[in-house]
PLY file of the C-alpha trace (Angstrom):
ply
format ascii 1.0
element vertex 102
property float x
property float y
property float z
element edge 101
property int vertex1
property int vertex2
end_header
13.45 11.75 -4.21
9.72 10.27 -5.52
7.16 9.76 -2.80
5.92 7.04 -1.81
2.25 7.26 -4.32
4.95 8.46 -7.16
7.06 5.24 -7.19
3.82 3.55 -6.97
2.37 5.15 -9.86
5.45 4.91 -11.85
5.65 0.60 -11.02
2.04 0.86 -12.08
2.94 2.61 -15.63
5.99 0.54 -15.78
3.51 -2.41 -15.48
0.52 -1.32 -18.14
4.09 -0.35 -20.43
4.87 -4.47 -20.13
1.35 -5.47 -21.11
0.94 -3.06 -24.01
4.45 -4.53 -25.25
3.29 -7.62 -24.89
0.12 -7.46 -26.59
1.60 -5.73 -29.26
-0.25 -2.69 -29.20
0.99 0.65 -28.91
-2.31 1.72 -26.92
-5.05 0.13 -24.61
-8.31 -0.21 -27.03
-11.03 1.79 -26.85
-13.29 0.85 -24.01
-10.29 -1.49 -22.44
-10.09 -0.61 -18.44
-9.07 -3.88 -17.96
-5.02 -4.28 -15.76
-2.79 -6.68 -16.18
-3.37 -9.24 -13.29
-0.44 -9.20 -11.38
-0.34 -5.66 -11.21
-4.38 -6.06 -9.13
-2.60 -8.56 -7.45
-0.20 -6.35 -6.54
-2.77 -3.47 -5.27
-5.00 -5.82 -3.55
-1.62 -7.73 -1.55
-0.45 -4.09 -0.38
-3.61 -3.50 1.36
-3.82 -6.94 3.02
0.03 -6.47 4.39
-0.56 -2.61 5.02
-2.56 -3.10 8.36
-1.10 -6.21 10.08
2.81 -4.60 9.12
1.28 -1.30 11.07
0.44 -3.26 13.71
3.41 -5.30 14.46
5.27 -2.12 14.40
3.71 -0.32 16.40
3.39 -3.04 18.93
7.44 -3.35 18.69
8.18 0.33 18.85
5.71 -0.14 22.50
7.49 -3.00 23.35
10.35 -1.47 23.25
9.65 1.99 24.80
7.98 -0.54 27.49
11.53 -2.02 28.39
13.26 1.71 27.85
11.20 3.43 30.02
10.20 0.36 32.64
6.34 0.40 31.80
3.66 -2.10 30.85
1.44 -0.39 28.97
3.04 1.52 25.79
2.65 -1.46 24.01
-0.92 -1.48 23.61
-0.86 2.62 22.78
1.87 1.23 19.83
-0.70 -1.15 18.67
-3.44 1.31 18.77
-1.19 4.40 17.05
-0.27 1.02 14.55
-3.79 -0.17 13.82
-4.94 3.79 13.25
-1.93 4.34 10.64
-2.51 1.27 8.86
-6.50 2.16 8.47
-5.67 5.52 6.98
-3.04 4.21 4.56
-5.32 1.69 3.53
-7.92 4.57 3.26
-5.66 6.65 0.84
-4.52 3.61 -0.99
-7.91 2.81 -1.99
-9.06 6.47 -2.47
-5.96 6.89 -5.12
-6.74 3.76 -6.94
-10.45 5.30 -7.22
-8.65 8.79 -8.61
-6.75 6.69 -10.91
-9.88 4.52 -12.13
-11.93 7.92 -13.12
0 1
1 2
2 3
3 4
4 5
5 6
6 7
7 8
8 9
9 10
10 11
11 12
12 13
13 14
14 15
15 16
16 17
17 18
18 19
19 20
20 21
21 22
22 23
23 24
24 25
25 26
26 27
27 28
28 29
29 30
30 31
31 32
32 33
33 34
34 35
35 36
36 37
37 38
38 39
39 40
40 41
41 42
42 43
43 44
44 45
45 46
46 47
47 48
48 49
49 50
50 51
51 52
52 53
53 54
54 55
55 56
56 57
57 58
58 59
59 60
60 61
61 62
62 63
63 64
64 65
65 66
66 67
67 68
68 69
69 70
70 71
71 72
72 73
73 74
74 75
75 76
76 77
77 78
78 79
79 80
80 81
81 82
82 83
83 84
84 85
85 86
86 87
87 88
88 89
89 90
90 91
91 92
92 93
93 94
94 95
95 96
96 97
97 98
98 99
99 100
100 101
């Protein structure tokens, strides 16, 4: 089973595969760092939905350990734990596209 940076490298390669085919050439010219748009568009969109999907879990995993164990306060420990996930997976997404530029 691929992890999770190993499917996205392979959609990646599957993507700059596409654009080479579609240019017509069998490698990226000399000099030519430049990605196909949609697949920046799709880097850029997983870092916007990475934090605020982090979030919302975590605040529904407090929610509901709130109503499971009769408390009021979990919620805002879920949102915290969610807020601190989603910062360090934005973190390593943006480190690994960094690797990948270099």
């Amino acid at each position: 089973m691929l992890t999770v940076p190993q499917r996205r490298a392979s959609l990646y390669s599957m993507a700059d595969e596409r654009d080479q085919r579609s240019t017509g050439r069998s490698e990226p010219a000399q000099g030519d760092d430049k990605q196909s748009p949609w697949v920046q568009i799709a880097r850029y969109s997983e870092i916007g939905f990475t934090i605020p999907a982090a979030v919302l879990l975590g605040f529904f995993v407090g929610k509901a350990l709130d109503y499971w164990l009769h408390t009021h306060w979990l919620y805002l420990a879920g949102v915290v734990f969610g807020a601190i996930a989603g910062f360090v997976s934005m973190i390593r997404m943006a480190l690994s596209s960094d690797d990948a530029k270099r």
